[in-house]
N, C-alpha and C positions, 0 to 999 in steps of 0.2 A: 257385617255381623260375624263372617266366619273367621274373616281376620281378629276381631277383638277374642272371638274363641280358643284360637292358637292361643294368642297371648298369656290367657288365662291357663291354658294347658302348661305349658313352657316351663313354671317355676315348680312343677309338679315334676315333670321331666325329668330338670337337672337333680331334684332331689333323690329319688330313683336311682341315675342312673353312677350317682356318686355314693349312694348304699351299694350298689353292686361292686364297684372298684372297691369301698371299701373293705368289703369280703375276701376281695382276693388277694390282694396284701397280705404278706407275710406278718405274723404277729408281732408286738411290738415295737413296731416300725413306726416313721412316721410321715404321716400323709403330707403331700404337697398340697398349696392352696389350689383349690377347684379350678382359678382365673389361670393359673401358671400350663401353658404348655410348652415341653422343652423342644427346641429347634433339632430340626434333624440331621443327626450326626453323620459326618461328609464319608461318602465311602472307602475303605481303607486302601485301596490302591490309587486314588485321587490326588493323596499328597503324601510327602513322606512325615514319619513324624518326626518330631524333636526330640522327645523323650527314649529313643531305640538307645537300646544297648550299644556301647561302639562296639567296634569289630574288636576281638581278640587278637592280639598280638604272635604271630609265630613263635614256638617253642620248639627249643630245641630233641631232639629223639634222645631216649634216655636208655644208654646203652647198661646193659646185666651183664657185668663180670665174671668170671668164674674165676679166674687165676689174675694173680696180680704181681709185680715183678718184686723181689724183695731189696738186698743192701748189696753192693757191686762188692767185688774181693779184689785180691791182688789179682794182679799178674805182667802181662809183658806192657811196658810202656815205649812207646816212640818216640822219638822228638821232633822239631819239625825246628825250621829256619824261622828266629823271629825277627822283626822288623824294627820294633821298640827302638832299640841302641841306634838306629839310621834314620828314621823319621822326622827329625828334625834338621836334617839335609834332604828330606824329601825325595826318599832311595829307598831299595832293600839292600841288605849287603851283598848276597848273594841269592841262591837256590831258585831263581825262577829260570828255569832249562826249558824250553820251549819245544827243542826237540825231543824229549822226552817226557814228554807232558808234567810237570814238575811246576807247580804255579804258584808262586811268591808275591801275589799282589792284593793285599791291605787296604789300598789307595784307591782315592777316587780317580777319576779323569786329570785332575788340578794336584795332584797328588799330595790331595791332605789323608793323612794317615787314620784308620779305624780300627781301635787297639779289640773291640770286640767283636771284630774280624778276624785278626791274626788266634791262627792257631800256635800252642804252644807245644803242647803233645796230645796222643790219645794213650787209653790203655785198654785191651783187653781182657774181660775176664770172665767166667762164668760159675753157675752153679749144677745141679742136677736139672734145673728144667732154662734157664736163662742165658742166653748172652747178654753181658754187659759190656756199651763203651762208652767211656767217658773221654769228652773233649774239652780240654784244659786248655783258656781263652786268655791271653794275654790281658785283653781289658775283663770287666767285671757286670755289663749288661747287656746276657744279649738279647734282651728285649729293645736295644739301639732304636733310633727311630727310621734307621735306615731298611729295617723289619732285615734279617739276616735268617737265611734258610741255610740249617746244618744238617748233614747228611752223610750216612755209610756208604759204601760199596762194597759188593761184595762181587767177586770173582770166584765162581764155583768149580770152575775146573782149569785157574791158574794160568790163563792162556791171554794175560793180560785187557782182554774186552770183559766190560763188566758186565753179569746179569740181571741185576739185584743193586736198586737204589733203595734206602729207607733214608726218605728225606721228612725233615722236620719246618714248621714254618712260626711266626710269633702269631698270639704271644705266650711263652712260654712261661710253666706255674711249679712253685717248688712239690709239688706234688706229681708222683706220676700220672701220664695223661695219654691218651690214646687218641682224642680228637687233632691235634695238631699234625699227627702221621700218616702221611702216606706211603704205598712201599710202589714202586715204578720196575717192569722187568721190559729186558730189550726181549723179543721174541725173534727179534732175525741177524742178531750177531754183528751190530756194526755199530756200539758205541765205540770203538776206536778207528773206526773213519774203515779205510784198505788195508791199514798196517795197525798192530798192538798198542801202539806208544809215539812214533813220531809223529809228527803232521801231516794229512793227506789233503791240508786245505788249498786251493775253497772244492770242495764238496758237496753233496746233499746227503744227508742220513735224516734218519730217525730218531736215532738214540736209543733211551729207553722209552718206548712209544706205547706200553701198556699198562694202566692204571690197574694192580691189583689187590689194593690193600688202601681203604677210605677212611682211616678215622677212625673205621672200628663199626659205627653204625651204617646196617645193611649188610655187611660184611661177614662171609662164612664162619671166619672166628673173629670175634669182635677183643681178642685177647693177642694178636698176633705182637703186634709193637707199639711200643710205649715211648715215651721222651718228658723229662722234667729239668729243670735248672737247680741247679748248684752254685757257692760260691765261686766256686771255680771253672766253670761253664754250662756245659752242656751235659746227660748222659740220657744214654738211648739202652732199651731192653727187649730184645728179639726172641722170640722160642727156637729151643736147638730142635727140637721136632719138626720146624718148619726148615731151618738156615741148613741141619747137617752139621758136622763137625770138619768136616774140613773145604777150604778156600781161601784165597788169598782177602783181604780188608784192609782200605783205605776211606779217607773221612775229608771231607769238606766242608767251607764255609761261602753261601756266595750271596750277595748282595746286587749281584749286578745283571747277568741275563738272567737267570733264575728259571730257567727251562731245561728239563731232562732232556726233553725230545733234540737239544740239541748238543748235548755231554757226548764225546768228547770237545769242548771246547776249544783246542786247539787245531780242530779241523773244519771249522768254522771258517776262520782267519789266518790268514798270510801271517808271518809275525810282522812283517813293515806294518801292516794296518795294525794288530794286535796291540804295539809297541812293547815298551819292556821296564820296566821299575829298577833295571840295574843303570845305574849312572854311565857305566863304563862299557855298556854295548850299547851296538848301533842302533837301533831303536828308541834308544830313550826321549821321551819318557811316557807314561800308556798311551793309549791309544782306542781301541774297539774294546779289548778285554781288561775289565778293569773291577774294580773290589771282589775279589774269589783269592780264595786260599786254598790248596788241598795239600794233602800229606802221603808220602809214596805209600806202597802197599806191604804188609808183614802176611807171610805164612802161617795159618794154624790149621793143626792135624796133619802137616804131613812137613817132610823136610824139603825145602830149598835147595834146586842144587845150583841158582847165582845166577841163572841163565834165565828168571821168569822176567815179561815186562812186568816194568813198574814197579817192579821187587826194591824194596829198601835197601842200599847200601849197607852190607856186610861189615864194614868198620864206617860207621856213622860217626861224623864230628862232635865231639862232644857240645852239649848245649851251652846257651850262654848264661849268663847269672838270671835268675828268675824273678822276675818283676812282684815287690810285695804288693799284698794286698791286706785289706782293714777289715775285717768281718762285720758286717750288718745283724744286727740286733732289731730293728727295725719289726714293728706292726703294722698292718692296714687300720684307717680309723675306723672306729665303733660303729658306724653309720655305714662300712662298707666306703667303693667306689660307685660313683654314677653310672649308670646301667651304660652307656656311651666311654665307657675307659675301663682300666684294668689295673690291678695291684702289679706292682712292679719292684720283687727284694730289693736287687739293685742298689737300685738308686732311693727307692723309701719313698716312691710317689706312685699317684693313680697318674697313669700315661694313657693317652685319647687315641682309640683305636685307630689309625690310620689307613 
């Protein structure tokens, strides 16, 4: 009897007790059936879910300029030994002087030739707030796939060891640019090994063993040096407030060790190991040092009296006929390049970061 009493109770119950949920429902809404109850939702650290957000991708730091470099001018140009006219006898003609750090080498190991390696000259010049130098490259990309890192020296008190690299690395954008730069200073005086200029190899040094200029971002002036490409190479933009006006300056290209910490190069290696790109000395042909080019060094702000290392020959040979080039008209497509490559004047292609 009390069981059919329930029963009887029951459908009174549910009525009840689905007037009261229906009260508390938001207006408007609409009710689920009475029979429907929803399973319970698994706890949130139990699984992961599917639908998350993916992770965001690293962005770059977006550095605030204040000064920007403007258009280089005249001034003193260099020359340097090219390669061009001998490459196809798989030689330099001359200029790689070993003992006097002097390095004429374009080529690989195998000595095939890298015309956007060889330098052809630099030139100096500045304005009220800039140095400007520009390296004028035999071939016409140096964004090569060989990645080619260009770089100053600078010698602050002409004593042939340099203090002061501002080295560049790919890939390089016809716009000026601060990320690619970094500036490297020796703090204990032995990028040129024991002696200024000739060989003191093998050895240990340092080099220039202090990183103090990154890009720009993090960096106390994020305005200090700049680097962009040109048809005609390279040109680099340094503050006279930082550099000074006077010291000696020389410019290289190197594809092959590509480490400061161990500049001067030829005190690395023996020349026997080093070998030599000239056909007609003993060495030939490379060896351990092989695709780097650099250019001797020229005086500014003060006069030369003939006696510095590294100082540029006083009656320099004259250059040889200058290799033409085609000017590029060339655009990136409309769609850009693939987040994975880069516009490249050049050559008029998106090239795959390496």
């Amino acid at each position: 009897m009390i069981q059919r009493e329930r029963r009887k109770a029951l459908p009174a119950v549910i009525v009840l007790l689905s007037a009261v949920l229906a009260c508390s429902l938001p207006s408007g809404g609409t009710n689920p059936p009475a029979s429907v109850v929803p399973e319970a939702s698994p706890a949130l650290d139990s699984q992961p879910s599917t639908s998350a957000a993916p992770a965001s991708a690293t962005v770059a730091p977006t550095v605030a300029h204040a000064q920007t470099p403007g258009e280089p001018g005249s001034g003193m140009t260099v020359y340097d030994v090219e390669s061009q006219s001998t490459a196809p006898e798989r030689r330099a003609p001359y200029g790689d002087s070993y003992d006097i750090n002097r390095l004429e080498r374009p080529f690989t190991q195998d000595m095939e030739y890298l015309a956007d390696l060889d330098i052809y000259s630099y030139k100096v010049s500045g304005d009220s707030l800039w140095w400007y130098v520009q390296i004028e490259l035999i071939g016409s990309n140096p964004n090569n796939p060989q990645r080619i890192n260009y770089g100053v020296e600078l010698d602050l008190d002409h004593d042939g060891f340099g203090e002061l690299l501002i080295l560049a690395h790919p890939p390089y954008q016809p716009t000026w640019e601060t990320s690619p730069v970094q500036i490297f200073e020796d703090t204990n005086h032995d990028t040129g090994g024991l002696s200024a200029e000739k060989s003191d190899a093998p050895i240990e040094t340092d080099g220039y063993d202090a990183l103090i200029f990154n890009g720009g971002a993090g960096d106390a002036d994020p305005d200090l040096a700049w680097v962009r490409a040109d048809f005609d190479g390279i040109q680099f933009a340094f503050k006279k407030s930082w550099a000074g006006s006077v010291f000696m300056l020389g410019v290289l290209a190197d594809a092959g060790l590509k480490d400061p910490k161990q500049l001067d190069y030829v005190d690395r290696f023996e020349e026997a190991e080093a070998g030599s790109p000239v056909k007609d000395k003993r060495y030939y042909p490379l060896g351990a040092l092989f695709l780097v080019d650099n250019v001797c060094r020229e005086a500014f702000g003060f006069t030369a009296n003939g006696y510095e290392p590294q100082l540029c020959p006083r009656e320099a040979p004259a250059p040889g006929p200058r290799p033409r080039k085609t000017p590029s008209s060339c655009e990136p497509p409309p769609q850009g390049c693939p987040s994975d490559h880069y516009w490249s004047p050049p050559v008029c292609q998106c090239v795959l970061f390496i």
